[in-house]
C-alpha positions, 0 to 999 in steps of 0.5 A: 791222378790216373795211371795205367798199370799192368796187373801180373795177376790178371795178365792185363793194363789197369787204370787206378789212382796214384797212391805214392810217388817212390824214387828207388835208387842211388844218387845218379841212378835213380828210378821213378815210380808210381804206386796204386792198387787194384780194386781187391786191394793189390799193390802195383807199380809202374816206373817212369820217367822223371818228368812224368813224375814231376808232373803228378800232384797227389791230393793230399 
């Protein structure tokens, strides 16, 4: 699956694939995020809502 990603580095929005689904947080407080990397091998992360990430399928 694509995401959009905003590159500190390059000061930009990126598209790439989603490597990971995180879930950060506490029981009650959690925060759900994607994670991809840039094509020079860069982490990134962007946080989103619940159904959002429910939706991702990653192949796996």
């Amino acid at each position: 699956m694509q995401h959009s990603f905003y590159d500190v580095k390059e000061r930009k929005k990126v598209s790439t694939d989603v490597t990971e689904k995180v879930v950060y947080g506490e029981s009650g407080k959690e925060r759900y995020a994607f994670k991809g990397k840039t094509s020079d091998g860069r982490n990134l992360t962007a946080f989103v809502g619940k159904a959002t990430w429910d939706e991702c399928e990653l192949d796996a």
